[in-house]
N, C-alpha and C positions, 0 to 999 in steps of 0.2 A: 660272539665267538663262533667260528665256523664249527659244523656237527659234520665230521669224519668218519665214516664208515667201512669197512673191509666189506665186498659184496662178492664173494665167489661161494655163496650153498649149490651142494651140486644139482637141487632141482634146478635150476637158472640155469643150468649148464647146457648151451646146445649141444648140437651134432658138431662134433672138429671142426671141419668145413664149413658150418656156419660161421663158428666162434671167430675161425680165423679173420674170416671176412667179417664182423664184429670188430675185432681187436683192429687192423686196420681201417676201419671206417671210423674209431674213435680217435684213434692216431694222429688223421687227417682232419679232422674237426679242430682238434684242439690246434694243430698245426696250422691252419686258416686262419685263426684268430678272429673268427666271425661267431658273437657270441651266440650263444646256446644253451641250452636246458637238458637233461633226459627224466623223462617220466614216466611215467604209467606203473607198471608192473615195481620199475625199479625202485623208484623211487617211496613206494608205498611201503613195500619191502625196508629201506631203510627207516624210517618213522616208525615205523610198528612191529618190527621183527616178524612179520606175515609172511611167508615163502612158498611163492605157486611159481608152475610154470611158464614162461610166456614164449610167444613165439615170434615178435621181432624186437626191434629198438625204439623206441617212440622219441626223438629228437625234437624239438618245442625251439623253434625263435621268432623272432617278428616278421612280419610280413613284407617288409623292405629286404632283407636280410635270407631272404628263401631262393631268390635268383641267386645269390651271391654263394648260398653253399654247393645248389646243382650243377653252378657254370665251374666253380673249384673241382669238385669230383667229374663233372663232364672231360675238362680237361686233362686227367687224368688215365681216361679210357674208360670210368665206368658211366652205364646208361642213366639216363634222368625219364623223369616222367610227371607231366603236372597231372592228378590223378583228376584233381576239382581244385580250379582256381582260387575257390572259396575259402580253401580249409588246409588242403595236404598235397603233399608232392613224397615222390617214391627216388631214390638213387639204387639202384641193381648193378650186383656182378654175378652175372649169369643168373640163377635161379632164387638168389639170398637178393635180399632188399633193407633198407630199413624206411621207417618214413618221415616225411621231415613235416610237422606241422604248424600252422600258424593262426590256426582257430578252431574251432570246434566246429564239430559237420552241422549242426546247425547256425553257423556263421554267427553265431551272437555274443562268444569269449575269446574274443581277440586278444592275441600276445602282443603286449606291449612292455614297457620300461620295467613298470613295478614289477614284473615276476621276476625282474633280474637284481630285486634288492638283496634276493637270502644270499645267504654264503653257506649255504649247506653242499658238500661232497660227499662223495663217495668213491670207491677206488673200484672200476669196472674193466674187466680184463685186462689191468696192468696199464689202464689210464686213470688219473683219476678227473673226477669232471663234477658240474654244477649239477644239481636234481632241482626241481620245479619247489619253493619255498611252500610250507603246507596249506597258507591262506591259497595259494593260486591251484596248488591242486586240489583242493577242495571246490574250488571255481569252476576247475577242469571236469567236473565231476557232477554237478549238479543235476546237470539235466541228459544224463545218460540213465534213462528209466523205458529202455525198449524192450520188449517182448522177448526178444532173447540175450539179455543184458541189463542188469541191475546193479550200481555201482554204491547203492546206500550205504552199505556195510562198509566200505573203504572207507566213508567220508567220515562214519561212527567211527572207525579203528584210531582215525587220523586225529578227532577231536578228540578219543580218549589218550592216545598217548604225544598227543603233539599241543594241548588246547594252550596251554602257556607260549606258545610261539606263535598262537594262529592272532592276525591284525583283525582281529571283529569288527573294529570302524571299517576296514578297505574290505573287507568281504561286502560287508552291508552296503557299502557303496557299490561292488561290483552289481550287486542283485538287485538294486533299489527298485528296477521296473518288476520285480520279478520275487518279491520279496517274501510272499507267499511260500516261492520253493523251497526257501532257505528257513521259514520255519518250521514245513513240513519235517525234515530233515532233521532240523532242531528236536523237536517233536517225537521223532525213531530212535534220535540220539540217548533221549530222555527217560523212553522208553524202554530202552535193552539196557540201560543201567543208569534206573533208578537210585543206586548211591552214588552215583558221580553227575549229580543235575549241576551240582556247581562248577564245572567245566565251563558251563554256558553262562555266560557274564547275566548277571539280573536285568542289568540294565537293556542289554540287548531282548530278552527275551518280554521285557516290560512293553519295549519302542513296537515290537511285531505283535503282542498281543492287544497293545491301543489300537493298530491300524486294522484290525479286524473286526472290534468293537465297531468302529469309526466306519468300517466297511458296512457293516451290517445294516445303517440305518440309510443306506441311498439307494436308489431307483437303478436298477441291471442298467448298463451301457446299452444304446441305440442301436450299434453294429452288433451284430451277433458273431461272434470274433471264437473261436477254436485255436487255444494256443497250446492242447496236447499233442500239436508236433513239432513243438519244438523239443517233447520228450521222446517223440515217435511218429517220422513223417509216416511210414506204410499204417502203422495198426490205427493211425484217427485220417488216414488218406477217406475215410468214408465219409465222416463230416463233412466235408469241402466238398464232395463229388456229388451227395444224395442228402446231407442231413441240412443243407441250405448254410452252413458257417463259413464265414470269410477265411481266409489263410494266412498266415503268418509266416509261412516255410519257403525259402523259393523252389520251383517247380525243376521237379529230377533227382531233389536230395532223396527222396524214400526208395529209390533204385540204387542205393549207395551209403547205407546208414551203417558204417560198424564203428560202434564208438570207441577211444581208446581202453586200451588193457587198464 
């Protein structure tokens, strides 16, 4: 059953002339019939009743599908801007923007099919439209652990009050390389509330605690491999530069890391 939400708290509420340009730019979305997502702020917001301020629209679709909403609104009169090929694209009218994204600034949680199973809504200045399903925003979310941005607490909010919707098989699939982060995470979860450990499926936390076990008895990897930038290209940019570790990041992201709201 789709989860319908009224979203107008007045901290959300921009400046008028944001809004306006807001309310039109969702207008035009939905009018495109190019599907789409919104997330970040908003979206957390609905799952968990949490209400902060944010400061644009964070717009989520596939990466086929990101020319097709610039060249819509380009034709319309407002500017486009591919920010980073990799990750994000900008539509502006004059000074207000929102962003249009289709992975994550470390290029490694690409928007594809599955985030468009939920049917979760919400009604956002008098549109109403699709939010990012809670497994994918939990996805979206992992690996935003940068020096001035820490997104744990969301992902805790999201599994305490959303954990009966979250797909724990397709998570664990999205993270399989990466499997580690997602128990860490497990782990905070578990931690800040101790009477809700059962949230977190047995089973799953059984499969991540084998592979640690299992981990612990092999020989370190040949390559000496730094994969803390994919939580933070600038604050482990040292490793790769001085500390002799290979890189995982492509080169120019830690001149451009602000992860989503």
């Amino acid at each position: 059953m789709p989860d319908t939400a009224a979203h107008t708290p007045n901290e959300l509420e921009p400046h008028p002339e944001v809004e306006a340009f807001y309310t039109e730019s969702l207008r035009l979305l939905v009018e495109s019939g190019i599907p789409f997502l919104l997330s970040g702020t908003y979206a957390v917001s609905a799952y968990t009743g949490i209400v902060r301020p944010t400061k644009d629209l964070d717009v989520f679709c596939k990466a086929g599908d990101y020319p097709k909403i610039l060249s819509y609104f380009q034709e319309r009169g407002y500017r486009t801007e591919v920010e980073d090929e990799r990750w994000i694209a900008k539509v502006w009218q004059d000074d207000h923007f929102f962003d249009v994204i289709y992975n994550m600034s470390n290029a490694t949680v690409p928007v594809n099919d599955d985030w468009f199973r939920g049917t979760h809504t919400i009604c956002v200045y008098g549109t109403d439209v699709r939010i990012t399903p809670p497994t994918e925003l939990i996805w979206s979310k992992v690996f935003i652990q940068d020096r001035y941005r820490y997104d744990g607490a969301d992902i805790a909010h999201v599994i305490l009050k959303k954990h009966d919707e979250i797909d724990w098989e397709r998570l664990l699939a999205y993270l399989e390389p990466y499997w580690e982060v997602l128990l860490v995470h497990l782990l905070n979860f578990r931690f800040a509330y101790p009477t809700e450990r059962s949230s977190v499926p047995k089973w799953l936390m059984e499969e991540l605690i084998g592979r640690l076990q299992a981990q612990l008895h092999l020989p370190p990897a040949n390559v000496k491999v730094c994969r803390g930038r994919l939580f933070s290209p600038r604050d482990y940019v040292i490793d790769i530069t001085e500390f002799g570790f290979a890189d995982v990041v492509g080169k120019g992201l830690e001149e451009r890391h602000e992860p989503i709201a």
